[in-house]
The first five atom37 places (N, CA, C, CB, O) and aatype in JSON, in Angstrom:
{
  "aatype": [20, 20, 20, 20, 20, 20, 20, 20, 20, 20, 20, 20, 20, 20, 20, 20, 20, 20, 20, 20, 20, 20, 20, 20, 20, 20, 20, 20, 20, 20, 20, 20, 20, 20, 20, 20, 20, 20, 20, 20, 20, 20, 20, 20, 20, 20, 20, 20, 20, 20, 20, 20, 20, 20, 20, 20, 20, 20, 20, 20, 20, 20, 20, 20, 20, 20, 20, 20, 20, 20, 20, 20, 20, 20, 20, 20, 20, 20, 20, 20, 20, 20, 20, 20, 20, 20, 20, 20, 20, 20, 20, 20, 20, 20, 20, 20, 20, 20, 20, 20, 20, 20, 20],
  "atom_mask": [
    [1, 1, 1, 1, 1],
    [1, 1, 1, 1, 1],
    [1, 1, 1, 1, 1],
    [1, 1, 1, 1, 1],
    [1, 1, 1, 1, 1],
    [1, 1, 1, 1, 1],
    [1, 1, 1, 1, 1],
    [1, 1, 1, 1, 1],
    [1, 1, 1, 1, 1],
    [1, 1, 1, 1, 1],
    [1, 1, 1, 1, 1],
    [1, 1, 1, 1, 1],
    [1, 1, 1, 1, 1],
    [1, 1, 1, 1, 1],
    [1, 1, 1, 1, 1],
    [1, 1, 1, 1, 1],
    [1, 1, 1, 1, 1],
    [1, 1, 1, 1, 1],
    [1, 1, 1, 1, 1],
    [1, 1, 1, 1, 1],
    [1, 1, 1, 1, 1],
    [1, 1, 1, 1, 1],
    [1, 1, 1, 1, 1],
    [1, 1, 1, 1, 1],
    [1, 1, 1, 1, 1],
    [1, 1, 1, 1, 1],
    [1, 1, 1, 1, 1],
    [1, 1, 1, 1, 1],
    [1, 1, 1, 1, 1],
    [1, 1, 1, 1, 1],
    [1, 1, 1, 1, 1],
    [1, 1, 1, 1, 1],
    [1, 1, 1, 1, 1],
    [1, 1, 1, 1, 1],
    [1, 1, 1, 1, 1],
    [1, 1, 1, 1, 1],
    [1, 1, 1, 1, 1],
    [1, 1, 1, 1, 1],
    [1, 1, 1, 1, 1],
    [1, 1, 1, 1, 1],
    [1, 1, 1, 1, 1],
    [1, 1, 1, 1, 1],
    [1, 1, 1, 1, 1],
    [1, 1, 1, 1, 1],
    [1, 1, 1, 1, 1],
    [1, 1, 1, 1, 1],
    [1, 1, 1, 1, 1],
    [1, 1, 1, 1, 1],
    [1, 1, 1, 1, 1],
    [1, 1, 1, 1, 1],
    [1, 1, 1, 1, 1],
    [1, 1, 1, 1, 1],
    [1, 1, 1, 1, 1],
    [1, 1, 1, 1, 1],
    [1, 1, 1, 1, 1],
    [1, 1, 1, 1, 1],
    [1, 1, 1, 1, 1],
    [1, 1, 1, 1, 1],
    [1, 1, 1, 1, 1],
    [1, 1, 1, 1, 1],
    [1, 1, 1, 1, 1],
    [1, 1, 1, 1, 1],
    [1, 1, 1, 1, 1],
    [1, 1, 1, 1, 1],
    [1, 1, 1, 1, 1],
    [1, 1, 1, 1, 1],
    [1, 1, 1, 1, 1],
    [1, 1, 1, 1, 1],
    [1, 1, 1, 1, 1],
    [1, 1, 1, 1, 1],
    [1, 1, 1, 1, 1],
    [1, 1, 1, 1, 1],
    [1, 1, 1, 1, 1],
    [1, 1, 1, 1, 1],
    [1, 1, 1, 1, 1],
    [1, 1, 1, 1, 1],
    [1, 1, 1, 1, 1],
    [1, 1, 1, 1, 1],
    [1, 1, 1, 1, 1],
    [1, 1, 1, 1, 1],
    [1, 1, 1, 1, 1],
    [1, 1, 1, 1, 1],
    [1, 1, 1, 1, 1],
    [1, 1, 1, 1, 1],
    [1, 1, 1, 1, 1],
    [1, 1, 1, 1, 1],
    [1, 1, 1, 1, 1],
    [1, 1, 1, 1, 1],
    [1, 1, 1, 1, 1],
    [1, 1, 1, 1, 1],
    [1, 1, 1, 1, 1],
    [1, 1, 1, 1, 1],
    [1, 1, 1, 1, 1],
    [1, 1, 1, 1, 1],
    [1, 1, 1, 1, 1],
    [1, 1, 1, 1, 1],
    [1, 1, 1, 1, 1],
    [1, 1, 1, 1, 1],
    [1, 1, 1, 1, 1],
    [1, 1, 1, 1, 1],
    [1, 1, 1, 1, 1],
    [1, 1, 1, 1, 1],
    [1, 1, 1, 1, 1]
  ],
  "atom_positions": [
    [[-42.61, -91.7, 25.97], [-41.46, -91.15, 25.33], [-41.13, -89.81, 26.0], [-41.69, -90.99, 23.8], [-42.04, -88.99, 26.08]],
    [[-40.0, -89.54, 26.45], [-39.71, -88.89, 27.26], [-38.41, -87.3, 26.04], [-39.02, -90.2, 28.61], [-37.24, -87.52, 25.72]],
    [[-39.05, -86.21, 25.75], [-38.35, -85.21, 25.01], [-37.62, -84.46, 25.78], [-39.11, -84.43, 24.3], [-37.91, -84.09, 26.91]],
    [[-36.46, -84.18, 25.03], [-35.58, -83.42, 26.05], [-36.15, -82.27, 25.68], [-33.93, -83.46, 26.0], [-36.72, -82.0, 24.62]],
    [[-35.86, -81.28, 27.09], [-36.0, -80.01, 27.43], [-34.57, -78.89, 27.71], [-36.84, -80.2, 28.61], [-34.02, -78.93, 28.81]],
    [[-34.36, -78.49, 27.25], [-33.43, -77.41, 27.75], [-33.92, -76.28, 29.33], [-33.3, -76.41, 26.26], [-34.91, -75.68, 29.73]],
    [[-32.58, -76.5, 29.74], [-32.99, -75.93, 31.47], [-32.22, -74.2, 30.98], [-31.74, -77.22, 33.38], [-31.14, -73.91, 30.47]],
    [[-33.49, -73.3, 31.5], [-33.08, -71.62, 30.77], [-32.42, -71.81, 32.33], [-34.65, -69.9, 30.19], [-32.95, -72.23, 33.36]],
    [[-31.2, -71.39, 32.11], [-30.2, -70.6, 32.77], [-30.0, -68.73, 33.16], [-29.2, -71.01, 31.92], [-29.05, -68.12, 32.67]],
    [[-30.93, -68.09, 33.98], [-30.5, -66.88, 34.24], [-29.07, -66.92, 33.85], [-30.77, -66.48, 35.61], [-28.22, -67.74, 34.22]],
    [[-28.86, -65.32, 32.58], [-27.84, -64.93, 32.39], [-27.47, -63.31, 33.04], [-27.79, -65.16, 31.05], [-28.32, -62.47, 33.33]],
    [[-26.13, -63.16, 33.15], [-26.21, -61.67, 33.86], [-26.18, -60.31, 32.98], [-24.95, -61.53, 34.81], [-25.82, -60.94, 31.99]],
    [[-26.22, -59.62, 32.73], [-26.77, -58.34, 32.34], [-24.97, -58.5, 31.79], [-27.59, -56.95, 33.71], [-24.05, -58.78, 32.56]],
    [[-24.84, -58.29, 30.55], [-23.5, -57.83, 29.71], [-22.46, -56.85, 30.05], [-23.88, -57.32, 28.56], [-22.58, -55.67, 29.72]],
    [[-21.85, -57.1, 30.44], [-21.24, -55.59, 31.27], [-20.51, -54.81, 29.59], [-19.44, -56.11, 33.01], [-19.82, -55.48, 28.82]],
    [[-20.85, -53.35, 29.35], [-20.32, -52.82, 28.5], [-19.11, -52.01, 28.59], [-21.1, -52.33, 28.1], [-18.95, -50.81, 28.81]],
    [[-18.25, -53.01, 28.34], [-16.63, -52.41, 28.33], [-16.36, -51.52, 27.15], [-15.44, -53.66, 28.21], [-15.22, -51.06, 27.2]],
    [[-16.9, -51.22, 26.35], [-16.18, -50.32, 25.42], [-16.8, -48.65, 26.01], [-16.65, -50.8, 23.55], [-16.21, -47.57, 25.92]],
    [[-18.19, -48.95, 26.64], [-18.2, -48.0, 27.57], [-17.62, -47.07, 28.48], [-18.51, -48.29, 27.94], [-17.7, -45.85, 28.65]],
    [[-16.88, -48.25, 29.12], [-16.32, -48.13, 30.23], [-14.64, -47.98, 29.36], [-16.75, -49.49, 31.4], [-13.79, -47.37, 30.0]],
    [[-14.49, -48.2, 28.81], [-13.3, -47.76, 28.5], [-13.31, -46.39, 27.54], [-12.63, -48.91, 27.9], [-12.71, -45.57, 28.23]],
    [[-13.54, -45.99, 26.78], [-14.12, -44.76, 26.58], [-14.14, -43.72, 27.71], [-15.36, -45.01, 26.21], [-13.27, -42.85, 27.84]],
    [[-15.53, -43.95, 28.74], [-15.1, -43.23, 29.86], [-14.36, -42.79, 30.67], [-15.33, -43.33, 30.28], [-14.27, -41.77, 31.35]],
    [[-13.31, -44.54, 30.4], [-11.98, -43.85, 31.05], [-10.93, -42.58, 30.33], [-11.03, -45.11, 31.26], [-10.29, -41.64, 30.8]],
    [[-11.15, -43.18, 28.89], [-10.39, -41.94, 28.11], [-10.53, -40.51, 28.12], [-10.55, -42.07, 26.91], [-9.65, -39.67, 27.98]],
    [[-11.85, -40.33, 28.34], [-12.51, -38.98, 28.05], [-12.52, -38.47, 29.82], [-14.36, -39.16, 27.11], [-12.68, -37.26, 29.96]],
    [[-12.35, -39.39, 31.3], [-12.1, -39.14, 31.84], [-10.74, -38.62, 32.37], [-12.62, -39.62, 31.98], [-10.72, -37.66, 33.13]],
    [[-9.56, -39.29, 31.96], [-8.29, -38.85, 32.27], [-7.98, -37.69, 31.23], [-7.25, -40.05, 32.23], [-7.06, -36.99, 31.63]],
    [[-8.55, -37.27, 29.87], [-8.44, -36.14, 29.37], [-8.56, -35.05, 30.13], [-9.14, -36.07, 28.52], [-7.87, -34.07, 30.42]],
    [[-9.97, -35.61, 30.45], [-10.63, -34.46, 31.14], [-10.06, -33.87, 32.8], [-12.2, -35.0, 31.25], [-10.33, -32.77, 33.28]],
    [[-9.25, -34.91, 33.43], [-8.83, -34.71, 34.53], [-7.04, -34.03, 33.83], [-9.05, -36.29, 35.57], [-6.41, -33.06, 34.26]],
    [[-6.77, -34.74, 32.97], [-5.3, -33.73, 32.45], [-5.69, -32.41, 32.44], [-4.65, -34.01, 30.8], [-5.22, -31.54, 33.17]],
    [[-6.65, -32.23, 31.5], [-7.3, -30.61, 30.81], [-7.16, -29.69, 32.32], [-9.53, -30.7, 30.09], [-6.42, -28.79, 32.71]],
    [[-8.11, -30.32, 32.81], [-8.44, -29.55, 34.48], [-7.43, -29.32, 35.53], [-9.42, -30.41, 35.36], [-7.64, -28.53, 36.45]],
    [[-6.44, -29.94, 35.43], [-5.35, -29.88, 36.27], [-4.32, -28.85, 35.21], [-4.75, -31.57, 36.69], [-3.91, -27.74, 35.52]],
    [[-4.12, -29.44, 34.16], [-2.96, -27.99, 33.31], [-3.95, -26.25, 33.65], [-2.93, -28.36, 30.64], [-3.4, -25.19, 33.95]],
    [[-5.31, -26.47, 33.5], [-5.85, -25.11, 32.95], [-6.57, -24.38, 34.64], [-7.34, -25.5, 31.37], [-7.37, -23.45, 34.8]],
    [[-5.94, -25.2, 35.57], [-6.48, -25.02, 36.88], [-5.3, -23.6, 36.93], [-6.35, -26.6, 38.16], [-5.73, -22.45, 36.88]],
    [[-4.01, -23.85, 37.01], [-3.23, -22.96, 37.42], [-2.72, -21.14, 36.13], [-1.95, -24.15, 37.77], [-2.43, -21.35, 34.95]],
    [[-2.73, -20.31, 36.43], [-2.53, -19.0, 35.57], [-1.42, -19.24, 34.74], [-2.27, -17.67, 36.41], [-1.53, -19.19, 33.51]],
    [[-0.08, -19.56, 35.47], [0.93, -20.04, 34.82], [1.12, -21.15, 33.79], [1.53, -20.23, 35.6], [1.7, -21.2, 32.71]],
    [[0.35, -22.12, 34.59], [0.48, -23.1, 33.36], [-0.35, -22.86, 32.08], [0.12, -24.48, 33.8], [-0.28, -23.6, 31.1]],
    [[-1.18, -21.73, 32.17], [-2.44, -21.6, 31.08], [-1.86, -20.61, 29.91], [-4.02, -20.84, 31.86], [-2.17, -20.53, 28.72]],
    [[-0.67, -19.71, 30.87], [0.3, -18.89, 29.7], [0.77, -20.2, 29.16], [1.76, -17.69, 30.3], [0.28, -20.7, 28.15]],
    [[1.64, -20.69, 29.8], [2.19, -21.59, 29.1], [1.94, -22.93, 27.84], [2.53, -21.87, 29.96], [2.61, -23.43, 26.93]],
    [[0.79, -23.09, 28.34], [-0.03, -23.71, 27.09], [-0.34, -22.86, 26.02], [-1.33, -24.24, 27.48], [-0.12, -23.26, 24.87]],
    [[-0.88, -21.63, 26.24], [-1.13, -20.36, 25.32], [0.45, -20.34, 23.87], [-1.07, -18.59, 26.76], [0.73, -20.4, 22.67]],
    [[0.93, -20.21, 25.19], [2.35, -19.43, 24.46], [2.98, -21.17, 23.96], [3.78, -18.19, 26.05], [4.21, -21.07, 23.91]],
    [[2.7, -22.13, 23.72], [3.03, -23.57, 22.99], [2.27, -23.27, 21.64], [2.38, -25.13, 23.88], [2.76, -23.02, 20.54]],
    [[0.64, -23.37, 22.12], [-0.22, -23.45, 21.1], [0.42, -22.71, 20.19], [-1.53, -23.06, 21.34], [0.89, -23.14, 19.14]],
    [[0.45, -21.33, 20.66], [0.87, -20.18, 19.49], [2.0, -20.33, 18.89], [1.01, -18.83, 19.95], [2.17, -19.72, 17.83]],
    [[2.94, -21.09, 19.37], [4.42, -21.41, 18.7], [4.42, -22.39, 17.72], [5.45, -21.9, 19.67], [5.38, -22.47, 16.96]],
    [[3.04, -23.49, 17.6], [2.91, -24.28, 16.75], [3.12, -24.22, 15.8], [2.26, -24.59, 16.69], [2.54, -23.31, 15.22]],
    [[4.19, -25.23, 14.85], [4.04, -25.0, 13.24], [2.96, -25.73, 12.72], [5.3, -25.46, 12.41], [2.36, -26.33, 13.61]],
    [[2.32, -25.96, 11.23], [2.0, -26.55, 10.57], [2.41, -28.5, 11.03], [2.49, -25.77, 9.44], [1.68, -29.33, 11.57]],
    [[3.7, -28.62, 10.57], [3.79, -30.0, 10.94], [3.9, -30.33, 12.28], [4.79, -30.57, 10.35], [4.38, -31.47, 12.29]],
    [[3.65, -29.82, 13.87], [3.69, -29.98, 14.68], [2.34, -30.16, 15.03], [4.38, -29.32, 15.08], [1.99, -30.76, 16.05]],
    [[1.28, -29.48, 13.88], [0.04, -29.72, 14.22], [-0.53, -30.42, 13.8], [-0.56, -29.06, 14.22], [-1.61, -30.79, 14.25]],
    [[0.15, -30.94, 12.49], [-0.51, -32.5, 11.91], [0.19, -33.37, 12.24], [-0.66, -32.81, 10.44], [-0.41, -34.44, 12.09]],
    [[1.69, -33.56, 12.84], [1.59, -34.54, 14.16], [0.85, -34.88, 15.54], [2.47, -34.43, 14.58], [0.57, -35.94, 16.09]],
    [[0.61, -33.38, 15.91], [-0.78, -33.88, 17.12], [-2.2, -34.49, 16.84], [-1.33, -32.59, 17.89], [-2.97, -35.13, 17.56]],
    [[-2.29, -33.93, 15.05], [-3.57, -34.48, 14.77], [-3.45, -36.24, 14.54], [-4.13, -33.64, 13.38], [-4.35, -37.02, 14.84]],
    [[-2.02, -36.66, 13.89], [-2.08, -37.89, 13.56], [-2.03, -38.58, 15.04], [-0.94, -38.26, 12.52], [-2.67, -39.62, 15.19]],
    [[-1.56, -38.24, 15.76], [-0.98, -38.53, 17.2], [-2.49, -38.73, 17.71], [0.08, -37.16, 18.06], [-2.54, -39.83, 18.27]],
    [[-3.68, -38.12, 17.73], [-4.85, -38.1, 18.06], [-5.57, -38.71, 17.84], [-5.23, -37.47, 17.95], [-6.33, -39.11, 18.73]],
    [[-5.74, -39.17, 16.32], [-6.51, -40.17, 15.46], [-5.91, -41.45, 15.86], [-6.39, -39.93, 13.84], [-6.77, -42.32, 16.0]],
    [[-4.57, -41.87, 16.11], [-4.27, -43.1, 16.51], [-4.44, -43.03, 17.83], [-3.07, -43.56, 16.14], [-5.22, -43.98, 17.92]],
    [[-4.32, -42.67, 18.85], [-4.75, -42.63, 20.07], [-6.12, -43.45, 19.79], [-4.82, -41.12, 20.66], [-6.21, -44.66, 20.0]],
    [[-7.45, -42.42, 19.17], [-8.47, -42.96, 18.93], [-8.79, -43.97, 18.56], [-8.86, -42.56, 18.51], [-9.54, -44.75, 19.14]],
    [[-8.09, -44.16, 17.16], [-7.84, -46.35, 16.73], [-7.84, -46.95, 17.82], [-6.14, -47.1, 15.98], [-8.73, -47.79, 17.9]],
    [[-6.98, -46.82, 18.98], [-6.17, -47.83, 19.39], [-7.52, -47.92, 20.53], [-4.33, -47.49, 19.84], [-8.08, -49.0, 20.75]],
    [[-7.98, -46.49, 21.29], [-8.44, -47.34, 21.77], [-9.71, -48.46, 21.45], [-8.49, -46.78, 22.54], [-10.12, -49.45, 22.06]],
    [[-10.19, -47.66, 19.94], [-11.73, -48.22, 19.63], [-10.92, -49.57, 19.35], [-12.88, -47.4, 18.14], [-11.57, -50.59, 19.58]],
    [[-9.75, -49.74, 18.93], [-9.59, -51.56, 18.69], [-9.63, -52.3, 19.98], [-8.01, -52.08, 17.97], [-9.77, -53.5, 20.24]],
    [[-9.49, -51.39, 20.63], [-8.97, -52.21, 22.11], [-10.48, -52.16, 22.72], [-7.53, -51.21, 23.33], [-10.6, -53.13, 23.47]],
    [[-11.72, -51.37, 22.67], [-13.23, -51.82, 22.68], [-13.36, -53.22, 21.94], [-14.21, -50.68, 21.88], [-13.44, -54.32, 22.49]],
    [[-13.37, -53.02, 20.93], [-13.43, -54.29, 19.91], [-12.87, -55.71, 20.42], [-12.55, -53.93, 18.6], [-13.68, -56.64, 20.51]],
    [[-11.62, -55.89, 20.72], [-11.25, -57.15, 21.11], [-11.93, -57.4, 22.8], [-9.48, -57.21, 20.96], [-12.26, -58.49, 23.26]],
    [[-11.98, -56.61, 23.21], [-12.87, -56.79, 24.58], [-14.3, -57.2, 24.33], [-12.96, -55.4, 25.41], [-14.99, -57.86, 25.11]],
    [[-14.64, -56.74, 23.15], [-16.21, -56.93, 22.93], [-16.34, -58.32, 22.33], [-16.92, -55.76, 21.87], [-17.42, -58.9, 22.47]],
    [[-15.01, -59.1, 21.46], [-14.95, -60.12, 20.86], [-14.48, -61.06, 22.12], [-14.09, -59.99, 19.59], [-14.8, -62.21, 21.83]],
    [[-14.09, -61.03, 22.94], [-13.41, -61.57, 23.65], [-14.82, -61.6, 24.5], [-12.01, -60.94, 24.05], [-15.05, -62.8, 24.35]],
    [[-15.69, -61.24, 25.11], [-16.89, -61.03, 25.71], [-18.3, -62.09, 24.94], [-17.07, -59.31, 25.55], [-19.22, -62.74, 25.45]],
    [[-17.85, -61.81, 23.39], [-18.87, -62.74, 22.9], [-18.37, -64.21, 22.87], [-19.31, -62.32, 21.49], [-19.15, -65.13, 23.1]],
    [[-16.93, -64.44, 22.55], [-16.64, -65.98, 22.61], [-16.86, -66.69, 23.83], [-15.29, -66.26, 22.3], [-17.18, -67.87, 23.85]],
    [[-16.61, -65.64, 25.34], [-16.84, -66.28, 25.91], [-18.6, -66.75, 26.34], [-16.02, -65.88, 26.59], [-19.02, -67.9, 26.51]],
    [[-19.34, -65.5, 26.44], [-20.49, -65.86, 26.34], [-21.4, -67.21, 25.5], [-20.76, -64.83, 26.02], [-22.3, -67.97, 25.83]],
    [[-20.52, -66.97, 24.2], [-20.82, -68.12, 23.01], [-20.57, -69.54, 23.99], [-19.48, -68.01, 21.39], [-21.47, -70.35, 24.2]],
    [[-19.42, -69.64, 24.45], [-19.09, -70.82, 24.68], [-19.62, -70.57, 25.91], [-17.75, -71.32, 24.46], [-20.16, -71.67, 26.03]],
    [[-19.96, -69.88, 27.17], [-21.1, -70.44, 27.9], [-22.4, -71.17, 27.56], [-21.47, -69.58, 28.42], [-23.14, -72.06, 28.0]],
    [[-22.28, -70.36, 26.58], [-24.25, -71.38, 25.98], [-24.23, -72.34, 25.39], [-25.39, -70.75, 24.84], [-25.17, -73.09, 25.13]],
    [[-22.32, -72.5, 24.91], [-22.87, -73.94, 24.22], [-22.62, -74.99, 25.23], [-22.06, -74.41, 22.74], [-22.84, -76.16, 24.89]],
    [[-22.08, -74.68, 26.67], [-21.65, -75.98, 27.67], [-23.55, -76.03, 28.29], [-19.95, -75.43, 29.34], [-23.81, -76.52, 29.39]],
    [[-24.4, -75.58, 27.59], [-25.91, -76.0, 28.51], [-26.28, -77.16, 27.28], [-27.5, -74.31, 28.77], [-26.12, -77.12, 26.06]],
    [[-26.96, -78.41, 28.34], [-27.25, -79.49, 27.65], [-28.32, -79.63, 27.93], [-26.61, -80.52, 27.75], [-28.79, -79.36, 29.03]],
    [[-28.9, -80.07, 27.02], [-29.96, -80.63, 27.26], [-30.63, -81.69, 27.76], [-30.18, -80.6, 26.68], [-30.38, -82.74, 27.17]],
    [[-31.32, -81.76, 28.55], [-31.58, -82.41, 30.18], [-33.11, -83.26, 29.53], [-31.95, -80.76, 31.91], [-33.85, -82.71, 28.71]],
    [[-33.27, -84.14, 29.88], [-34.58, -84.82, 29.65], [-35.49, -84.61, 30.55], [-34.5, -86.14, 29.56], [-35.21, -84.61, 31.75]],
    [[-36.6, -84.42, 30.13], [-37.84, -84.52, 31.36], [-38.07, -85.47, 32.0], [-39.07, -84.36, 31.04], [-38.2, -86.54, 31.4]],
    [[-38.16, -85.43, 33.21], [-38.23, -86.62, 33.85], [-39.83, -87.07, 34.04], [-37.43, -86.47, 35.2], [-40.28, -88.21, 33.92]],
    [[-40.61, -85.77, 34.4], [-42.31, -85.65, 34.35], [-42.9, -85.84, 32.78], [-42.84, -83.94, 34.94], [-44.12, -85.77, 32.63]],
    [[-42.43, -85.98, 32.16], [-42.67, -85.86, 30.4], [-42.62, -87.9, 30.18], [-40.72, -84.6, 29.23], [-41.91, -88.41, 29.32]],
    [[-43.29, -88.53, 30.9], [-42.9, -89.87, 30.12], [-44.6, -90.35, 30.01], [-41.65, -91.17, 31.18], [-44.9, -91.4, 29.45]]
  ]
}
């Protein structure tokens, strides 16, 4: 009587996109930040914005900020769901193979 065996398939290391997307966010911040605060002029000029701020101009940047943030952690999320279905449905196309030395 011959039992089937399942054949282990090396899988590859998960690539982490919410990582990598993140990094990108906090990278192009960080490359905006550095390029406005590189030059004297433009650093008055940010100065002299900040300081002109009202109240509701600043809880529009804050709401403006927090959704920024949603959007991108949803947009981790469907990458991460989109990453497991497919993985899911890689493992379920492995069949199970009979032994051929097993009789």
């Amino acid at each position: 009587m011959s039992t089937p065996t399942t054949t282990e398939a090396t899988t590859r290391p998960r690539t982490r996109w919410a990582a990598i997307i993140w990094g990108l966010l906090f990278a192009a911040v960080a490359a905006a930040a550095l390029g406005q605060l590189a030059d004297a002029n433009r650093r008055e000029t940010i100065a002299d914005a900040l300081m002109a701020m009202t109240p509701a101009t600043t809880t529009a940047f804050l709401l403006l900020t927090a959704g920024v943030l949603l959007l991108v952690g949803g947009a981790a999320g469907l990458v991460r769901r989109a990453q497991r279905t497919l993985s899911a449905a890689a493992s379920e196309e492995r069949r199970e193979v009979p032994d051929p030395l097993a009789e």
